[in-house]
Backbone as CSV, one residue per row, in Angstrom:
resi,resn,N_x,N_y,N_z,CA_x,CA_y,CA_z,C_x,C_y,C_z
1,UNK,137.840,52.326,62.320,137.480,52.038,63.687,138.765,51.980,64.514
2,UNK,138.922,52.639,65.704,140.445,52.811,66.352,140.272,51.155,67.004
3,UNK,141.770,50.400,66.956,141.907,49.369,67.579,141.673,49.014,68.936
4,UNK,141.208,48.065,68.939,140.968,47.622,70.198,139.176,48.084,70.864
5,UNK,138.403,48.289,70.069,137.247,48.797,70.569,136.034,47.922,70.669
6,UNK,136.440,46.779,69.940,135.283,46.203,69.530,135.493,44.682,70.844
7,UNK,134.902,44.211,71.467,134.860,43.697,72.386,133.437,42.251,72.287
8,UNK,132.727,43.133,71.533,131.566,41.903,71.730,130.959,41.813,70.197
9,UNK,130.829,40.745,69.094,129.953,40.780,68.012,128.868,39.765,67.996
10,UNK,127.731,40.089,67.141,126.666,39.352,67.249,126.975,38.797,65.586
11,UNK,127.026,37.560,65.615,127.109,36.972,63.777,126.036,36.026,63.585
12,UNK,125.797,36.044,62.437,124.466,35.692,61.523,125.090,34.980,59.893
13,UNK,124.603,34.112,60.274,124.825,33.333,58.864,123.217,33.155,58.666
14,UNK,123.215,33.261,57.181,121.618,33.203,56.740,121.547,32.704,55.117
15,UNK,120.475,32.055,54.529,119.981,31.692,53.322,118.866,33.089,52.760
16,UNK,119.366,33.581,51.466,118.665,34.243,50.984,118.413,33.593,49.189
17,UNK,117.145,33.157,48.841,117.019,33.012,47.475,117.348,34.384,46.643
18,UNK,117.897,33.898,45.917,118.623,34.798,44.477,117.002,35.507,44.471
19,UNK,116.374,35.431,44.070,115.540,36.731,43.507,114.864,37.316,44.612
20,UNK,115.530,36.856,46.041,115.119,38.115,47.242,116.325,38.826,47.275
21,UNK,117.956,38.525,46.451,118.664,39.598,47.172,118.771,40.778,47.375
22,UNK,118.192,41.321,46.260,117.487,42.809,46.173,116.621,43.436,47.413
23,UNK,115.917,42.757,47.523,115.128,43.086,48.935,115.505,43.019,49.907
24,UNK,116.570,41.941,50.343,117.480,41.300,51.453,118.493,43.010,51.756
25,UNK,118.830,43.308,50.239,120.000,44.117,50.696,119.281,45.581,50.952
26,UNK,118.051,45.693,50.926,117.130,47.218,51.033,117.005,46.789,52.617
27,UNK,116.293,46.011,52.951,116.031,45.330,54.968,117.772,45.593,55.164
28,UNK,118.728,45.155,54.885,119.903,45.399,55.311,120.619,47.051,55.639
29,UNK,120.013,47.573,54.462,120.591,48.706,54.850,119.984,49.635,55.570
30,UNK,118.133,49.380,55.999,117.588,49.760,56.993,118.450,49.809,58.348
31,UNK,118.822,47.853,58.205,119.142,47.410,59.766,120.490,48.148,59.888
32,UNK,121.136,48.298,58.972,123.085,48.800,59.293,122.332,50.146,60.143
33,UNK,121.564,51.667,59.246,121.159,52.898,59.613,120.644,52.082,61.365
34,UNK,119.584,51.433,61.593,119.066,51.420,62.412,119.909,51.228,63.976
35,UNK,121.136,49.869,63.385,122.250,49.308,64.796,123.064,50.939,64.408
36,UNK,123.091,51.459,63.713,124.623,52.348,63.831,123.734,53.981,64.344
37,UNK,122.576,54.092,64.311,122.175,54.947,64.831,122.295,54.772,66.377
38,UNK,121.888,53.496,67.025,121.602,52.941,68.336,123.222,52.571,69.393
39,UNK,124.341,53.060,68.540,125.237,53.049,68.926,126.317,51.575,68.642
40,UNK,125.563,50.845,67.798,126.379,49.634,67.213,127.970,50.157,66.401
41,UNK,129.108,49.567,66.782,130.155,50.109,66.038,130.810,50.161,64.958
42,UNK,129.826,48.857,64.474,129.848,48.393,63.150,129.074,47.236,62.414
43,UNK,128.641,47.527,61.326,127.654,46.434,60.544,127.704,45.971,59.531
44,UNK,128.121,44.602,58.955,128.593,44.302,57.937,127.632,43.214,57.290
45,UNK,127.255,43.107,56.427,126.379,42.232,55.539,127.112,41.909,54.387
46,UNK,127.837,40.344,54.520,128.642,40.160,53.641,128.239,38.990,52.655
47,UNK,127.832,38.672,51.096,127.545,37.366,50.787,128.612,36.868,50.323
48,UNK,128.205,35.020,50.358,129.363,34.496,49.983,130.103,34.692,48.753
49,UNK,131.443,34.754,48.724,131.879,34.479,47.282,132.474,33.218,46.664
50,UNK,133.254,32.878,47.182,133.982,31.710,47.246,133.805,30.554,47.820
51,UNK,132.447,29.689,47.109,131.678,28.975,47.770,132.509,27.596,48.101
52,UNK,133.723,27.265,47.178,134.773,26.084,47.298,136.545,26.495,47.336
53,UNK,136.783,27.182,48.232,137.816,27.466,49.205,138.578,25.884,49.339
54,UNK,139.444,25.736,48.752,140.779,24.721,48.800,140.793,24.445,50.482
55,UNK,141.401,23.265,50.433,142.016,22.941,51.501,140.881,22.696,52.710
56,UNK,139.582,22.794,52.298,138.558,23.041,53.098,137.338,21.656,52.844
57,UNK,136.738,20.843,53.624,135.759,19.922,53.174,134.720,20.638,53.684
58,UNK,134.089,20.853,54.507,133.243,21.507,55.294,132.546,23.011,55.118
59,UNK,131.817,23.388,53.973,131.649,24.553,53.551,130.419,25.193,53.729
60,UNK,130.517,26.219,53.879,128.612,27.000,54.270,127.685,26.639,53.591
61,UNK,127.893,26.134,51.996,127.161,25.603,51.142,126.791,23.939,51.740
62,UNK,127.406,23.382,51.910,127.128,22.375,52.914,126.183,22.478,53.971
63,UNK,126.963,23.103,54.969,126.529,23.331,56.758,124.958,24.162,55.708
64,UNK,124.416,24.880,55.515,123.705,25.407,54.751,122.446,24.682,54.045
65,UNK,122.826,23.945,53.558,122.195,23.129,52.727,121.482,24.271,51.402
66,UNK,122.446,24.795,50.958,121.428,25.625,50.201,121.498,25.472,48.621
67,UNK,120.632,25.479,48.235,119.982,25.407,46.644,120.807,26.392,45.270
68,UNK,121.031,25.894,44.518,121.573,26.425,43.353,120.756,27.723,43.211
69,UNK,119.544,27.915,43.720,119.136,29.316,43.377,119.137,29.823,44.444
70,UNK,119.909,29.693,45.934,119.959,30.713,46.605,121.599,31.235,47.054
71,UNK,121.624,32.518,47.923,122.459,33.114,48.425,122.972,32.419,50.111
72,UNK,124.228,32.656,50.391,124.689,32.640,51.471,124.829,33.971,52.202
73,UNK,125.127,33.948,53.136,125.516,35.527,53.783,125.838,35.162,55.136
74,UNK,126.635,36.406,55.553,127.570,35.993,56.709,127.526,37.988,57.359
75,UNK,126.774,38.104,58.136,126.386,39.043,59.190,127.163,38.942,60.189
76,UNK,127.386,40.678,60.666,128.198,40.333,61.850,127.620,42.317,61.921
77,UNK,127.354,42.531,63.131,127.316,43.389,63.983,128.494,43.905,65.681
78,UNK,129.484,45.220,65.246,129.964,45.371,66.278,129.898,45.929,67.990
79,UNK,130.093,45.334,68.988,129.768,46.163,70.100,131.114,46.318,71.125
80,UNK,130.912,47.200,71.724,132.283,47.485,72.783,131.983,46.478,73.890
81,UNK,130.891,45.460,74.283,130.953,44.389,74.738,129.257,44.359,74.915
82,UNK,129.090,43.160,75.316,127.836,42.643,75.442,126.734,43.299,76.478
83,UNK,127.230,44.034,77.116,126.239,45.078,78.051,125.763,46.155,76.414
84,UNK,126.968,46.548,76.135,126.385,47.535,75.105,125.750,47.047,73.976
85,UNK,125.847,45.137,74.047,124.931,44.986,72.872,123.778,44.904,73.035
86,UNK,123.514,44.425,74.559,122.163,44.258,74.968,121.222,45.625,75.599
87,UNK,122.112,46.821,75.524,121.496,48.169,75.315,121.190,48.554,74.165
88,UNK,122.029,48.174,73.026,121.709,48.971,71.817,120.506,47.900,71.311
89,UNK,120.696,46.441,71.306,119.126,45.725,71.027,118.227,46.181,71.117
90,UNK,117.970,46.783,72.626,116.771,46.876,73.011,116.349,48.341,72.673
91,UNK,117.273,49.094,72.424,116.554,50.199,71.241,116.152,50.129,70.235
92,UNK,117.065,49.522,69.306,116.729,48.680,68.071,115.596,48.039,68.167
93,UNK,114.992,47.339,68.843,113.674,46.644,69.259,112.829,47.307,69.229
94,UNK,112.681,48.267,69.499,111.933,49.383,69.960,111.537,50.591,69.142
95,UNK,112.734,50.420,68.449,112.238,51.233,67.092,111.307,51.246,66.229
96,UNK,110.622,51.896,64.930,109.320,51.603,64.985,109.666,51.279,63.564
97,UNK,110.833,50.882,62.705,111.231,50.571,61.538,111.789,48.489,61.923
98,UNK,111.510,48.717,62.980,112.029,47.031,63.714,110.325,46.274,63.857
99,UNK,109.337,46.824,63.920,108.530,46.429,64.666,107.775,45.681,63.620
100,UNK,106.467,44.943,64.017,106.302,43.613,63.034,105.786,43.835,61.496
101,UNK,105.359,45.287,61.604,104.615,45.512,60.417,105.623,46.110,59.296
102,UNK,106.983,46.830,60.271,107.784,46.648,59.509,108.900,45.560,58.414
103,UNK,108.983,44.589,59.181,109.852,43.160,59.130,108.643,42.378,58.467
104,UNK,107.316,42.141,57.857,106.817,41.793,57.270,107.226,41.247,56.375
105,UNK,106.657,40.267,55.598,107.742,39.638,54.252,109.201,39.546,54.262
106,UNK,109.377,39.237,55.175,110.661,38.656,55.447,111.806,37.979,53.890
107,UNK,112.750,38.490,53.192,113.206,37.943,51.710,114.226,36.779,52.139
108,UNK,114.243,36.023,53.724,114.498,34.620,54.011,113.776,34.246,54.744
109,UNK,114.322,32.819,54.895,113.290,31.834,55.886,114.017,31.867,57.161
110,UNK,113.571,33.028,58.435,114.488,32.987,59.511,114.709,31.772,60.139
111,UNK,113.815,30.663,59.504,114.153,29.010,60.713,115.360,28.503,59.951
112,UNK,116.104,29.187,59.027,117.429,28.535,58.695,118.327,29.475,58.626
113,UNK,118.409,30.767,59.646,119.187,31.495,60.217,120.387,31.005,61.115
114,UNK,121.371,31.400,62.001,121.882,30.616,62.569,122.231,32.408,63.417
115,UNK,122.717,32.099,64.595,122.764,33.815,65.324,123.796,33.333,66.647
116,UNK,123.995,33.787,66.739,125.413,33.712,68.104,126.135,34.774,68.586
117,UNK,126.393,35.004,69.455,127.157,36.341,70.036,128.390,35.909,70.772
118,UNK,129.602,36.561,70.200,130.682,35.974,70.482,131.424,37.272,71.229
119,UNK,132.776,36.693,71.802,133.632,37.648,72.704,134.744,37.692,71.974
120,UNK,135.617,38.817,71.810,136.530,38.976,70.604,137.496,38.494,71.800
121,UNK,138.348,37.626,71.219,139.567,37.176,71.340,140.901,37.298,71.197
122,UNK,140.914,37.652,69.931,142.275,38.284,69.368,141.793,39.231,68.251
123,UNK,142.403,40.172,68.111,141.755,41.125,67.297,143.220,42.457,66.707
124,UNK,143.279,42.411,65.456,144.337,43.690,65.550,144.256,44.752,65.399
């Protein structure tokens, strides 16, 4: 990705139980094809690895509250700023691989999602 392009990201921290990650990561790679068709600049679906990071009290497994049998994950979608994220959404929305019959069976519980759209700050 040439520097300096990315201006606006949308991030997602989410709970996935261990025997949805399989499914989690098939819906994922729908959604990467779907934002990167719609002009998203980049899509990353990352799970945790390193659930006890030194030097740290405060951990996703914590903030999380999540269960010995599930997954963490840490989402992040790129945009050249927030006009273009809220254009490429609403294609994405609109698509007919987005729509409810698609997203059916959902392999988390979206009420312990967490979603925010941030403004890049420093970036190299």
């Amino acid at each position: 990705m040439p520097k300096n392009t990315t201006r606006y990201v949308d991030g997602f921290v989410l709970v996935v139980p261990k025997k949805n990650v399989e499914a989690y990561k098939k819906m994922a790679k729908i959604g990467a094809k779907v934002w990167l068709k719609y002009g998203a600049l980049d899509y990353k679906e990352c799970m945790l690895d390193d659930k006890k990071p030194k030097f740290v009290t405060f951990t996703f497994p914590i903030m999380t509250k999540a269960k010995p049998s599930e997954t963490i994950w840490f989402s992040f979608i790129t945009y050249r700023s927030k006009k273009h994220r809220d254009q490429v959404n609403a294609k994405v929305m609109n698509d007919p691989s987005m729509q409810p019959d698609g997203m059916k069976d959902m392999p988390f519980d979206m009420k312990r999602m967490a979603f925010g759209g941030f403004t890049v700050e420093v970036s190299s």
